[in-house]
C-alpha positions as CSV (number, residue, x, y, z in Angstrom):
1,X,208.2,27.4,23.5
2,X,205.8,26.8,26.0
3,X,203.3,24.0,26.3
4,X,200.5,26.6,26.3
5,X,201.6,28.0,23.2
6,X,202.5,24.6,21.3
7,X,198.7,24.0,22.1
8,X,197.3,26.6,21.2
9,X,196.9,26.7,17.4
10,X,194.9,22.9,17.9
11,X,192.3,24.9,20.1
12,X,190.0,23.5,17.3
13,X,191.5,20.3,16.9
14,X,190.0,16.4,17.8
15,X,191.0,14.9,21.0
16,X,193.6,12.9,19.9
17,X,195.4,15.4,18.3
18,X,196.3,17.3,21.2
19,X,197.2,13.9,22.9
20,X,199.7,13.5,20.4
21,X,200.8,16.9,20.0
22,X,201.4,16.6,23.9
23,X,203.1,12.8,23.5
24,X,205.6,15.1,20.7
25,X,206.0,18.2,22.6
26,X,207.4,16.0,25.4
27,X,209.0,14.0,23.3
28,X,210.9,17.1,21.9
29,X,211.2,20.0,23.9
30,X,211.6,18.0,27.8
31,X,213.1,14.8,25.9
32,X,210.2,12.3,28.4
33,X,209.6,9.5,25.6
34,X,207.1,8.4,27.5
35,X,203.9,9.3,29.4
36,X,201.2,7.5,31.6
37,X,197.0,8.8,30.9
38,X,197.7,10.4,34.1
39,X,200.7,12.5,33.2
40,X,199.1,13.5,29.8
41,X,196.1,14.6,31.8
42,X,198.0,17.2,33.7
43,X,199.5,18.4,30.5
44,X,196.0,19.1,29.1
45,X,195.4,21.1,32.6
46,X,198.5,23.1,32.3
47,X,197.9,23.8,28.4
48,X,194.5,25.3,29.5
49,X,192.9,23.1,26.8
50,X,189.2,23.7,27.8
51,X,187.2,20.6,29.0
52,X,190.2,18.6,29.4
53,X,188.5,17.0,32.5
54,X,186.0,15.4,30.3
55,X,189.1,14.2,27.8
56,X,189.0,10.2,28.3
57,X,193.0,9.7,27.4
58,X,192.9,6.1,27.9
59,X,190.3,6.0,25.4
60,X,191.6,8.3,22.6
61,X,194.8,7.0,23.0
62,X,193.5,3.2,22.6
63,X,192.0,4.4,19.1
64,X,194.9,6.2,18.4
65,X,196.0,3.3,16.1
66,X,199.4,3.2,14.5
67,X,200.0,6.9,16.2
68,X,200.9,5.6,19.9
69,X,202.3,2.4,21.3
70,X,202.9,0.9,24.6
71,X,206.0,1.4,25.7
72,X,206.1,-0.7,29.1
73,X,205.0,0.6,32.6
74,X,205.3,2.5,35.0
75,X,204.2,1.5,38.4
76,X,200.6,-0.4,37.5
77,X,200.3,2.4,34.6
78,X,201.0,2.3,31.1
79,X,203.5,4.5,29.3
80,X,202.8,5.6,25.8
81,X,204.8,7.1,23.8
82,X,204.9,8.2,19.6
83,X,205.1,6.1,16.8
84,X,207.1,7.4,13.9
85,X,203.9,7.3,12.1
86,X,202.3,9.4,15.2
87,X,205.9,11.7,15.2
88,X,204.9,12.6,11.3
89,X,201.2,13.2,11.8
């Protein structure tokens, strides 16, 4: 399954759900645990998610609660990566 089509069904969907579905879809299908804002970013570009320029990741995945965690860095950047609680929802 492709990332496009993993996306696709959330067309609808909040912001933060395709952030997660992205964080789980890596998480799963390439087996990358983690991700940096600027790495999700480019999977909203290749998923064709419309307006995923205007998408503030940092943001959504700050709110993101109990879903996301910090797992350590990468460079200067975060990584974030699924809670179970986020792998559930």
């Amino acid at each position: 399954m492709t990332l496009v089509e993993f996306i696709a069904p959330l067309r609808n969907a909040s912001q933060q759900a395709k952030c997660l579905a992205i964080l789980y879809y890596q998480h799963r299908y390439a087996n990358i645990d983690a991700l940096t804002v600027e790495q999700i970013r480019l999977c909203l570009k290749s998923a064709r998610v419309p307006r995923w320029r205007k998408v503030n990741v940092a943001d959504v995945l700050a709110k993101a609660a109990h879903f996301v965690d910090s797992a350590g860095t990468k460079g200067n950047r975060l990584l974030w990566k699924l809670t179970d609680s986020g792998e559930r929802e």
